[in-house]
C-alpha positions as CSV (number, residue, x, y, z in Angstrom):
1,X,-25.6,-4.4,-15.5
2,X,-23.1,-2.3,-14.3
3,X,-21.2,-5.6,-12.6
4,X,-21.3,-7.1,-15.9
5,X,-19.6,-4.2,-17.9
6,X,-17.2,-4.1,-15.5
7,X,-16.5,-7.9,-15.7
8,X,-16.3,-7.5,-19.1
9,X,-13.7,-4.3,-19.2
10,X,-11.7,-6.4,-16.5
11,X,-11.6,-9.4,-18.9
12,X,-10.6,-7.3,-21.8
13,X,-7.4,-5.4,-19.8
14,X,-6.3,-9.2,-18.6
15,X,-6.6,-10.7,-22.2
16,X,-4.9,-7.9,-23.7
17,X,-1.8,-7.5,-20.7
18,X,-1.7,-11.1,-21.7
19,X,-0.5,-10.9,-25.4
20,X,1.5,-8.0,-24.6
21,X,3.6,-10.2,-22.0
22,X,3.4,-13.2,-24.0
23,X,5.7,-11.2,-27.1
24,X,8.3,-10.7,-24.1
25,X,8.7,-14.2,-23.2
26,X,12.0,-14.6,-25.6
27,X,13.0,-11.6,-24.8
28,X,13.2,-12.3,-20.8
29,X,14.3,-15.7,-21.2
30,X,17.1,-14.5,-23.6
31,X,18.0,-12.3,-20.4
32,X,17.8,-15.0,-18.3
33,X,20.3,-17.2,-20.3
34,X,22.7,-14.7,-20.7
35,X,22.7,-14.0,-17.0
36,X,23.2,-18.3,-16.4
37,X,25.9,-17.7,-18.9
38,X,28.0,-15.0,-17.5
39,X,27.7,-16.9,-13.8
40,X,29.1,-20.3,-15.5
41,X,32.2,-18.3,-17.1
42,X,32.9,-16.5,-13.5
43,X,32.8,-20.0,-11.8
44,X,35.3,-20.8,-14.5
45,X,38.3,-18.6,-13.4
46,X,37.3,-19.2,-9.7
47,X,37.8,-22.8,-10.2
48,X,41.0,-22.3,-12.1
49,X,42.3,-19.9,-9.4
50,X,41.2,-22.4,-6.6
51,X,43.2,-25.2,-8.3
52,X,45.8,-23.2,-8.6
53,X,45.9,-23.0,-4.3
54,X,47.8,-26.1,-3.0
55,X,47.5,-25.0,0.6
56,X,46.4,-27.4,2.9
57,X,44.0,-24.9,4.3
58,X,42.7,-24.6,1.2
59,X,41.5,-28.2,0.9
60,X,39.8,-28.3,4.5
61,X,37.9,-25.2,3.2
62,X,36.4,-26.8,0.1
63,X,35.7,-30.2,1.9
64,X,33.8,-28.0,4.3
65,X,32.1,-26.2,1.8
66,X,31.3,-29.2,0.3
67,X,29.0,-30.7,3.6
68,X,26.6,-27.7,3.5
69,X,23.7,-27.7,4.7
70,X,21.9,-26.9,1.8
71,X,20.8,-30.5,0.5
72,X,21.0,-30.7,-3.6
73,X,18.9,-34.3,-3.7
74,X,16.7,-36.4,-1.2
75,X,19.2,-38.6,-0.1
76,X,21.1,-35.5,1.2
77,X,17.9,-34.6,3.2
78,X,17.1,-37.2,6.0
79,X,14.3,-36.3,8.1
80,X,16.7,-36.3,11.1
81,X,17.7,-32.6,9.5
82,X,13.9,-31.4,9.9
83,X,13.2,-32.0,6.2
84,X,9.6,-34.2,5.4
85,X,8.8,-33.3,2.0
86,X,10.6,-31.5,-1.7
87,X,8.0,-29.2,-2.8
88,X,7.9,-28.1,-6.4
89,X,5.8,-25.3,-8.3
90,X,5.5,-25.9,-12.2
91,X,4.2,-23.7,-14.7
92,X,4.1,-24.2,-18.3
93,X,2.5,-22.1,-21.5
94,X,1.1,-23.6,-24.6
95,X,1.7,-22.1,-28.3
96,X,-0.7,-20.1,-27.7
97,X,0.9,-18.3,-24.7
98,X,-2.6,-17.0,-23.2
99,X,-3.1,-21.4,-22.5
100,X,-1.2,-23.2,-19.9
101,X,-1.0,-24.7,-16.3
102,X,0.2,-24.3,-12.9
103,X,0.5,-26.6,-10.4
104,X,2.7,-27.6,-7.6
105,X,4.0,-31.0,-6.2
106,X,5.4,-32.9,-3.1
107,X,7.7,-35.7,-2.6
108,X,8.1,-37.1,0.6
109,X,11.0,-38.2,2.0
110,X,10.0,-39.8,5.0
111,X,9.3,-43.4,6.4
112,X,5.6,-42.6,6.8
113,X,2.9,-41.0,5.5
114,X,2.4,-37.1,4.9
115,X,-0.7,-35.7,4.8
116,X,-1.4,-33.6,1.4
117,X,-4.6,-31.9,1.3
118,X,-7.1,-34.5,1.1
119,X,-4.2,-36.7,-0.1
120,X,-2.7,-39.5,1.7
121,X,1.2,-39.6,0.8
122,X,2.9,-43.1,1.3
123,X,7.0,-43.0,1.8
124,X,9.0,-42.5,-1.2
125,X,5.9,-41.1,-3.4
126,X,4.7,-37.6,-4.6
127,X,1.5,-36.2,-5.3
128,X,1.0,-33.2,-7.7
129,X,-2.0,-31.1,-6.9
130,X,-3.9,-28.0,-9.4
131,X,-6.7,-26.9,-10.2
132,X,-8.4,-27.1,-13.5
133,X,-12.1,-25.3,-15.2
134,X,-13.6,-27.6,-17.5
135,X,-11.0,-28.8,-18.9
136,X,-11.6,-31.8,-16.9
137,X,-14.4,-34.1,-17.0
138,X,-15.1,-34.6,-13.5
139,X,-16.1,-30.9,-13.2
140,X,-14.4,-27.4,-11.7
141,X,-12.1,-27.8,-8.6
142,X,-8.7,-29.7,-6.8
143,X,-7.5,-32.7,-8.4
144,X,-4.4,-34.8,-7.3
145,X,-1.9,-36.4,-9.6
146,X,-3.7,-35.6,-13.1
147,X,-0.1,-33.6,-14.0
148,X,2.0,-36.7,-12.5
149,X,-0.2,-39.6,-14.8
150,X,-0.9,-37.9,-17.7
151,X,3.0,-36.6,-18.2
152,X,3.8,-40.4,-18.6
153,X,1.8,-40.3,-22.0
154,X,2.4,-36.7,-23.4
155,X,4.9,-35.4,-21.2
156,X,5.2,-31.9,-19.3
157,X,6.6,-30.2,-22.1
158,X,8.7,-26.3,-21.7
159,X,7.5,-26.6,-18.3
160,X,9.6,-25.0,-15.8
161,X,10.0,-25.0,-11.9
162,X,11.8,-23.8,-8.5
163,X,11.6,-26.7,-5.3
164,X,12.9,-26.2,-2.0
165,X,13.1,-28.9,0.7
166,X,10.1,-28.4,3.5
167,X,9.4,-29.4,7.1
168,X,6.6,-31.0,8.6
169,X,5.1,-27.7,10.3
170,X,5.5,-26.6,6.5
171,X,3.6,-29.1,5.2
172,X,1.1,-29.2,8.0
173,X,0.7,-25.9,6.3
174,X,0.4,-26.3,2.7
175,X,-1.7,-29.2,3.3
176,X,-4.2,-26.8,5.1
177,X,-4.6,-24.3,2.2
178,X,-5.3,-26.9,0.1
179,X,-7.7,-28.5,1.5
180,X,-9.4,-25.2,1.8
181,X,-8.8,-24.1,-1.8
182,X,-11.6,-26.3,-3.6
183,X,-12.3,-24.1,-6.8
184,X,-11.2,-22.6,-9.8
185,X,-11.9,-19.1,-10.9
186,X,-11.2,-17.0,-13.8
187,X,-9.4,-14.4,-12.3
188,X,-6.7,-16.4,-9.9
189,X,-7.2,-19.7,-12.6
190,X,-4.9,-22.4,-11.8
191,X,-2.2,-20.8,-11.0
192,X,-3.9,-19.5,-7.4
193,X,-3.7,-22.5,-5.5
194,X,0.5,-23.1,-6.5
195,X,0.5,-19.5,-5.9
196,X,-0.6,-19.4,-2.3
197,X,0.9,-22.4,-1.1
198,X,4.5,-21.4,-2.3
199,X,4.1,-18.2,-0.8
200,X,3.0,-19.3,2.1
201,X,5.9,-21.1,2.8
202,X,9.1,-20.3,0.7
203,X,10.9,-17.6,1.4
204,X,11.8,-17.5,-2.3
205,X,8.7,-16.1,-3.3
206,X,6.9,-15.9,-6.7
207,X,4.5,-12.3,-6.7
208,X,3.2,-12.3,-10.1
209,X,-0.2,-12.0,-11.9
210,X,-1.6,-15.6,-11.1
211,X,-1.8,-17.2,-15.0
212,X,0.4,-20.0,-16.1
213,X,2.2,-17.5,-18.5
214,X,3.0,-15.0,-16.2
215,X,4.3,-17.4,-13.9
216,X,6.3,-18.8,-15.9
217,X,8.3,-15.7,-16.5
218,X,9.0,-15.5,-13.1
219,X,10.3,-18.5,-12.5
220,X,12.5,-18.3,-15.9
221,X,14.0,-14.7,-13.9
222,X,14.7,-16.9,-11.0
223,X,17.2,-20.0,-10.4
224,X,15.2,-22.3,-12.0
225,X,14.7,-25.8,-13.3
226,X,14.0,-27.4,-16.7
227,X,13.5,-31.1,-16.5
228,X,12.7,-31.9,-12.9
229,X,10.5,-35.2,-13.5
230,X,7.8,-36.0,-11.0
231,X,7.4,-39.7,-9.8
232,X,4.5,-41.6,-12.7
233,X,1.3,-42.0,-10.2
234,X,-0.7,-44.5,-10.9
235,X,-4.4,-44.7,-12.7
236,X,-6.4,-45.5,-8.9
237,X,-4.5,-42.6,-7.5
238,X,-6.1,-39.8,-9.4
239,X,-8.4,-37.8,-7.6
240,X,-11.2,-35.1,-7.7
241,X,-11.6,-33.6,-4.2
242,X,-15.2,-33.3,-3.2
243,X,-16.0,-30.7,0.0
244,X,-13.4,-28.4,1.9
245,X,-11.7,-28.8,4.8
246,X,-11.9,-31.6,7.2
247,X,-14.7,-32.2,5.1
248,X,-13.0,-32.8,2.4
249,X,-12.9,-36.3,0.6
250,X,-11.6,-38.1,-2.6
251,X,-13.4,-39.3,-5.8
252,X,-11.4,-41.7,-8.2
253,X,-11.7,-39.3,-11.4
254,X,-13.3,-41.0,-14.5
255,X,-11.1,-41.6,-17.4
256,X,-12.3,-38.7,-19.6
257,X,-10.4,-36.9,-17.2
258,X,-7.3,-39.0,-17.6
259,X,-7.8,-38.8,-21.4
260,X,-5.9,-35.6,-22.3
261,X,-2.6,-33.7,-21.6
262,X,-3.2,-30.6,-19.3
């Protein structure tokens, strides 16, 4: 009895942190724009000073500055450079701000195939991986490419995200953790699996209380992304995992799972 009353009381403080952080939302992103703002019109006047310099010393600085080794897209990103995969963490919020989804995805850039949890990953392809309660019909647990399928009929909507290019001991890594982290419960939801692979490997981490809305804010206080597509996946390559581990296998999902937005 006492466990129960204190799951309730624990329920009751999350639901209620919840609405209190959810009125902030405009708020912080407000913040968060003005910030982007004041950045852009610095850049300004540095670019006009720097055009201004007609030094030839000048222009060897800027074409070096310009091969950095900080890659922007795929292409820049060869595996040559150590880089296998681009790894993405999403979250998004509903109208009502206490409902939403986390999730995180991987592209690989490679000639070969990656291995992604239980996941295969052909070249050139991505996989997006969360968990989800019963809001799926193939029960509680791991599915892959749900986010990536269904977007092609409703969309991701205010989703927003951070990626960082990985290597293969990195995604050795993440891989692991998935495959481990078969299950969804009410006090890490979706949002635990994203979560603890990001953290794992980025340096750029995300510490926040793991709900969708939650991280969301802390991805808007971040560099962040608005409309960062994921590759469509196909209708045979969404999966339920089934087991943990090396144990771990795939189920084609049924299409009651397929049948709503997430």
């Amino acid at each position: 009895m006492k466990n129960s009353a204190f799951f309730k009381k624990a329920i009751c403080i999350v639901f209620v942190l919840t609405v209190v952080v959810s009125a902030a939302i405009p708020a912080l992103a407000g913040a968060s724009a003005g910030f982007e703002g004041y950045s852009a019109e610095t850049l300004t006047d540095v670019e006009t000073s720097t055009d201004a310099e007609t030094s030839t010393d000048a222009e060897t600085s800027t074409d070096a500055e310009t091969s950095t080794d900080s890659p922007e897209t795929p292409s820049d990103t060869p595996e040559d450079d150590g880089y296998v995969a681009k790894m993405t963490i999403y979250a998004r919020t509903k109208t009502i701000p206490i409902l939403g989804h986390t999730w995180i995805y991987f592209e690989n850039l490679t000639d070969g195939d990656l291995q992604v949890g239980a996941y295969t990953l052909p070249a050139g392809e991505g996989v997006a991986i969360g968990t989800f309660f019963y809001s799926r019909f193939d029960g509680i647990g791991t599915y892959y490419n749900i986010e990536s399928y269904v977007q092609q009929k409703y969309g991701i909507g205010d989703a927003v995200s951070i990626s960082e290019f990985i290597t293969a001991d990195e995604m050795e890594e993440a891989s692991e953790i998935i495959a481990n982290r078969n299950y969804w419960d009410p006090f890490t939801t979706c949002s635990g699996l994203p979560l603890s692979v990001w953290n794992e490997i980025s340096d750029n981490k995300v510490i926040t209380y793991p709900h969708p809305l939650f991280v969301k804010i802390a991805i808007l206080l971040k560099d962040h992304d608005t409309s960062v597509p994921m590759l469509p996946a196909d209708r045979e390559d969404v999966y339920k995992q089934k087991g943990f581990g090396d144990d771990a296998t795939l189920k084609e999902v049924s299409d009651m799972s397929v049948s709503g937005n997430f």
